[in-house]
C-alpha angles and dihedrals in degrees: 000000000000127000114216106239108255110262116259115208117190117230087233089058087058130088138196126242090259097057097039093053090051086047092055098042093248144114119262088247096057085053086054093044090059091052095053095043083047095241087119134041124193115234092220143314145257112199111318094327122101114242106200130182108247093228082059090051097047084044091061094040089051091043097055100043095059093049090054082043086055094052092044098065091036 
């Protein structure tokens, strides 16, 4: 049985909360807030800041609009 490689990001592919939240279009908070409610994981860390993968970041975002798009019809 094989084993998947474990997944190497490279620092440079990684982003802080403050440039992952202008990426998405967002405030800092609301990228916190994803964290907290899991709909988001950081991909590591650099001192106490979150370092997250931008298709992560564009997942959740994704994730979350369409739920608020969902309770808006209804």
């Amino acid at each position: 049985m094989r084993t998947a490689p474990p997944t190497y990001v490279p620092a440079s592919a990684l982003v802080t909360t403050a440039m992952a939240a202008q990426e998405a279009a967002v405030v800092p908070d609301t990228i916190r807030k994803w964290v907290q409610l899991q709909h988001l994981t950081p991909a590591g860390r650099r001192g106490r800041s979150h370092l997250f993968r931008l298709e992560d970041v564009f997942a959740a975002e994704r994730a979350t609009r369409r739920a608020h798009e969902r309770r808006a019809r209804a």
